[in-house]
N, C-alpha and C positions, 0 to 999 in steps of 0.2 A: 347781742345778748348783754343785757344790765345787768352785773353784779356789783353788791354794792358790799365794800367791807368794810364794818366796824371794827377795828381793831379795840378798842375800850369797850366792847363787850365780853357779857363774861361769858357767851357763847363761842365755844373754840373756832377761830377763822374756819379750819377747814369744814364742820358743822357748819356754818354760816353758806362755806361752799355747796353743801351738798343741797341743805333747803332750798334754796335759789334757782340750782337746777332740776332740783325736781318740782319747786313751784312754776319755773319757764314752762317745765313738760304739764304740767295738771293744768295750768292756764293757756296751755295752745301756743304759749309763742316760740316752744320747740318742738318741733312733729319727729317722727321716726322718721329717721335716715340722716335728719338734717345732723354736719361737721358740728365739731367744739373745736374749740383751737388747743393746738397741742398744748402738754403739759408745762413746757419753757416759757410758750408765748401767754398763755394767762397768767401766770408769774411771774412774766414781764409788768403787763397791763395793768395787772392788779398790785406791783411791788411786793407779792410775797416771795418765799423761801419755795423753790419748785419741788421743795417733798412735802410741803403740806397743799398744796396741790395735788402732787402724785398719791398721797391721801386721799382724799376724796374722790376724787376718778377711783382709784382701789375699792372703796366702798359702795361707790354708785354701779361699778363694773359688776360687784359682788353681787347686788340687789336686782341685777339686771334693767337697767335705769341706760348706762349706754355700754357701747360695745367698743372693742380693740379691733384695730384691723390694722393691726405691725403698724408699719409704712406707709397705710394707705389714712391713717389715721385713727381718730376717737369719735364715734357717731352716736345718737340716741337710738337706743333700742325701740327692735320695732313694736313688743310691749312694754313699753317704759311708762305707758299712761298707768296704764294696769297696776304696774310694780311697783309705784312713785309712792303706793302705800303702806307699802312693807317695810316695817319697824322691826329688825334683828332684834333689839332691846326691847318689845313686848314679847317677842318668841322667848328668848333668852328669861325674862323673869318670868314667865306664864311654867316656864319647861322647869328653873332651878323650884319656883314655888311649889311647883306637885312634886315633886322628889325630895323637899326637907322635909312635905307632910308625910309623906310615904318615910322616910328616916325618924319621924316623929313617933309615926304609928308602928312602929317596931320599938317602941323605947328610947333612941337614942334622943340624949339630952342635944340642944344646941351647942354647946361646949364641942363633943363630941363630933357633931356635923362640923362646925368651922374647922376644928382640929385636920381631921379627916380633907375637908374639902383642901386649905391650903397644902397638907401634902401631897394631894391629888394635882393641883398645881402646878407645885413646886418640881414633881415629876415629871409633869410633859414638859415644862420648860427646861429642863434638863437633858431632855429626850430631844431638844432643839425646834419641837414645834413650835 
């Protein structure tokens, strides 16, 4: 597997990780089932920091893109072709954007919303989510 990292981009390394891997999966030169090499050993390879590594696997794992198996390793999922096009962050502003309109269409000014949303925030962060 060719990863290639530009550290003088302004694309954050582990983003740089995850495109990569899910371009390997969408262009066929990683199939379901086939290993990644643990977390340590790519952040060998690649001289990163092994939690922006462990980032990325988080996110890819999340997207179901590959899979955990403790011990036995980090594999690509066996629909990971599938998943490679699942953008959390189109869900995410697709889901807040019909929810300010819906806040909108009840009157509430934007003010109001931001107000609201950061203490909304500020409480599950609080709450240790």
């Amino acid at each position: 597997m060719g990863i290639t990292i530009n550290t003088g981009d302004t694309v954050p390394v582990f983003s740089q990780l995850i495109e990569q891997i899910k371009s390997a999966v969408s262009n066929g030169d990683l199939s379901p089932g086939d290993a990644l090499p643990s977390v340590r050993q790519l952040a060998n390879d690649l001289n990163l920091n092994h939690n922006t590594v462990a980032k990325a696997y988080k996110h890819l794992i999340r997207d179901s893109v590959i899979v955990s198996k403790g011990y036995r390793g980090t594999f690509i999922h066996t629909d990971a072709q599938a998943n490679c096009n699942f953008d959390i962050n189109t869900v995410v502003t697709s889901k807040l954007g019909e929810t300010i309109q819906a806040l909108r269409n009840t009157g509430a000014t934007d003010s109001e919303i931001r107000i609201a949303f950061g203490a909304v925030m500020k409480n599950k962060s609080d709450s240790g989510a």
